[in-house]
C-alpha positions in Angstrom: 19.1 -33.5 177.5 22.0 -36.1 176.8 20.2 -38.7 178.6 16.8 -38.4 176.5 19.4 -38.4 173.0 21.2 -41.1 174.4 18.1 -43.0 175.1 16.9 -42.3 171.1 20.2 -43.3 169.5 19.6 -46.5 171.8 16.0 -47.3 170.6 16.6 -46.4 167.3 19.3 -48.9 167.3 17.6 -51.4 169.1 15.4 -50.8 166.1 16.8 -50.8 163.6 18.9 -54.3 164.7 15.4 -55.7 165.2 14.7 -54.7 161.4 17.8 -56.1 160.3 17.8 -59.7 162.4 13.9 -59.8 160.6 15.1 -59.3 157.5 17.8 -62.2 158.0 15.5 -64.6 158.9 13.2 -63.9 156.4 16.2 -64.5 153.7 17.6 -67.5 155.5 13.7 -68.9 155.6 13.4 -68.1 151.7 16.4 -69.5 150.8 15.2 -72.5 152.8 12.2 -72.8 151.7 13.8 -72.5 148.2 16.7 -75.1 148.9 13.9 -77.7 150.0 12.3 -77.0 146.7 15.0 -78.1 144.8 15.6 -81.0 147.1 11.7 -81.8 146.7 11.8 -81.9 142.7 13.7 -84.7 142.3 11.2 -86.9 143.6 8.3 -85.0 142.7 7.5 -85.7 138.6 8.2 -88.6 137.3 7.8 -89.6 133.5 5.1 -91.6 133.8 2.9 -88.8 136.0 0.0 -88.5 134.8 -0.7 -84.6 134.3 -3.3 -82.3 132.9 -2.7 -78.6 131.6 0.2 -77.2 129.6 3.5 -78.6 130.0 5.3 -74.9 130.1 2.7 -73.9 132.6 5.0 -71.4 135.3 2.8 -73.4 138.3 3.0 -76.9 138.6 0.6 -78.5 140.9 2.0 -82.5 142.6 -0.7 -84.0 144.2 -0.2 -87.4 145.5 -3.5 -89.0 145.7 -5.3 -92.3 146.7 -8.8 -92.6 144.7 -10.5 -94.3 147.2 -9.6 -91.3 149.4 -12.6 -89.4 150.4 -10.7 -86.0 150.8 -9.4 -86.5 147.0 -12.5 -86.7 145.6 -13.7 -83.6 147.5 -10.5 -81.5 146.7 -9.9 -82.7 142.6 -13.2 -80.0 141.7 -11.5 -77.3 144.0 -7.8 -78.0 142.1 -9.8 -78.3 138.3 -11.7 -74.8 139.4 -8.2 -73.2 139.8 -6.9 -74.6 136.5 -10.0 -73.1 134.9 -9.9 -69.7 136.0 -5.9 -69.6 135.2 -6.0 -71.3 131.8 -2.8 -72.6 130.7 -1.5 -71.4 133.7 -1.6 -74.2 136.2 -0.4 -78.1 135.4 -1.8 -80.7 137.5 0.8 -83.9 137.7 -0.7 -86.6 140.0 0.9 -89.2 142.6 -0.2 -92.5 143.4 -0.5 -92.7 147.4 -2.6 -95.9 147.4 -2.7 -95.9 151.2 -6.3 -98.1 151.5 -5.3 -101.5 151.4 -6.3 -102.3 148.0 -6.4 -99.2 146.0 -3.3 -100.2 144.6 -6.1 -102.5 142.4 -8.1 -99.0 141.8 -4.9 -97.6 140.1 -4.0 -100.8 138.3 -7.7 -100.2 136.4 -6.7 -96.1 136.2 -3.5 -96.9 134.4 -5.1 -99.7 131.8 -7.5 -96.6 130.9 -4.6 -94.6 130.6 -3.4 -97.5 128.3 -6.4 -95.9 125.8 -6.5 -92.6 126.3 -9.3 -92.6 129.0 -7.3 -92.3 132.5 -9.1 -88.5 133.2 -12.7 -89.3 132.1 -12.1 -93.1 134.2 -10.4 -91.1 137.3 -13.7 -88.6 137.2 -16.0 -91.3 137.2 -14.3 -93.2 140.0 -14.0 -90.2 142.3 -17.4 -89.3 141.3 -19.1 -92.7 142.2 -16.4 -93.2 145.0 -19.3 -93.8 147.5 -21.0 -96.6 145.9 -17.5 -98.5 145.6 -15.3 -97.7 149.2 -17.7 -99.4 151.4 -16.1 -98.7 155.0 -13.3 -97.3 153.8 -12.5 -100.6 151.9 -12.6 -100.5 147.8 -13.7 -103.1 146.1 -12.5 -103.4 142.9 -15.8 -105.7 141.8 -17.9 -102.6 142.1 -16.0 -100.5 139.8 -16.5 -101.8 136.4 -20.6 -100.6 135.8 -19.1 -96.6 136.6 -16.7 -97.2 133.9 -19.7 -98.1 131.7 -20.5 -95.4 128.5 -16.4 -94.3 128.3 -15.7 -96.8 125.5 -13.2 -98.7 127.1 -12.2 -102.4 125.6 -12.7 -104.0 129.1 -11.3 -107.3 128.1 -8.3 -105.1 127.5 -8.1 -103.0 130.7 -8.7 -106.6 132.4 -5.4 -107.4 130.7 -3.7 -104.4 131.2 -4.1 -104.4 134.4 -1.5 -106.6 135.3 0.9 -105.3 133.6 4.7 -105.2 135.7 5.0 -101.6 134.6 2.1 -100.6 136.6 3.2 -102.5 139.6 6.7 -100.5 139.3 4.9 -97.1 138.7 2.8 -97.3 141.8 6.1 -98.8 144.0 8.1 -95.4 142.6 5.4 -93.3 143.5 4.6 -94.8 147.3 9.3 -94.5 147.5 9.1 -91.2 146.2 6.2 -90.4 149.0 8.2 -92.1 152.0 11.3 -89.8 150.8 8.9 -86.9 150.4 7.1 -87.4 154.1 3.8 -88.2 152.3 1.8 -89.9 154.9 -1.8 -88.7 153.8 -4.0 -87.9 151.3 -4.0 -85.7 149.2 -0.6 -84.4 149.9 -0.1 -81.1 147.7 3.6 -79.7 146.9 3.4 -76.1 144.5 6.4 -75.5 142.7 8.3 -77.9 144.6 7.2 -76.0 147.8 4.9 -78.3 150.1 1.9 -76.9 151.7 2.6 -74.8 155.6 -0.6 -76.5 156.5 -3.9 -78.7 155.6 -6.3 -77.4 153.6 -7.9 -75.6 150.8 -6.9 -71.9 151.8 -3.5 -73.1 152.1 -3.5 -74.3 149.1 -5.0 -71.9 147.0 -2.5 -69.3 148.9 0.4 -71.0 148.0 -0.6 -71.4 144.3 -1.5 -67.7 143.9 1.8 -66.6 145.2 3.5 -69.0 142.4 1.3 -67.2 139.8 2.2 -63.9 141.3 5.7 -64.7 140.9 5.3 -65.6 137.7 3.7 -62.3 136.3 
């Protein structure tokens, strides 16, 4: 009879140690996982980010994206279908990871639309039309201009603009801020500051509905 107590105060220890050592790790993982967060902020948003949705939104969405990246175009409906079923909810602030030699050009014409007030409606049309101007996996920045046509862009002006030395700064900030950040693809999604446990859209989509949970 002692033997069979003895042998349930040991198993309920054991237990009950387990429970405890699970619920340290847990806390030492959030706090982690929190810590890298902050760490992560610093480099994330940047004044000059372009971004889309409410600027008090409680999730903030940082994707660092090249626009002659197939995957971007593929995943920038999937991110604008979140926004839209958590309006003002959800701000999108994007990255330049211009990782395609000479998408660094693509962004240069992006940020001249940005220069009047067209970089979403110019981004869309890009991304949408990506296949007509990456030809094997190169862009060419000649084919771009007719898929720019109807926006009612000056393009003797965006041909200007797009040399200007602030652009050439914002795109070498953004590719520093993506070595510091371990950006080495795109698109590279961070949620709150947290970056994404693994590729994909289920991932993704995971991690932003726990930040709206949290938010609640």
């Amino acid at each position: 009879m002692k033997k069979e107590v003895l042998f349930i105060i040991a198993a309920v220890g054991l237990l009950l140690a387990f429970l405890f050592g699970t619920l340290i790790y847990k806390s030492a993982k959030s706090d982690s996982s929190a810590q890298q967060a902050e760490r992560n902020r610093a480099h994330l948003v940047r004044m000059h980010s372009p971004t889309l949705g409410r600027d008090d939104a409680p999730v903030v969405i940082v994707e660092f994206l090249d626009p002659a990246c197939a995957t971007c175009r593929e995943f920038y409906p999937l991110v604008k279908k979140m926004m839209a079923a958590n309006p003002d909810r959800i701000r999108l602030v994007l990255r330049y990871a211009p990782f395609h030699d000479g998408s660094d050009k693509v962004v240069a014409v992006l940020e001249a639309a940005r220069k009047q007030g067209k970089f979403w409606p110019a981004l869309e049309a890009l991304l949408a039309a990506q296949a007509e101007w990456v030809l094997d996996h190169k862009p060419q920045v000649a084919l771009v201009w007719k898929h720019l046509e109807g926006l009612g862009l000056n393009f003797e002006q965006l041909r200007a603009d797009m040399t200007a030395p602030e652009i050439a700064r914002m795109i070498a900030q953004d590719l520093e801020d993506a070595r510091v950040l371990n950006v080495t693809k795109t698109p590279e999604f961070f949620v709150n500051g947290k970056p994404l446990p693994s590729f994909g859209y289920d991932p993704l989509k995971e991690l932003v509905d726990k930040a709206l949970a949290s938010a609640r």
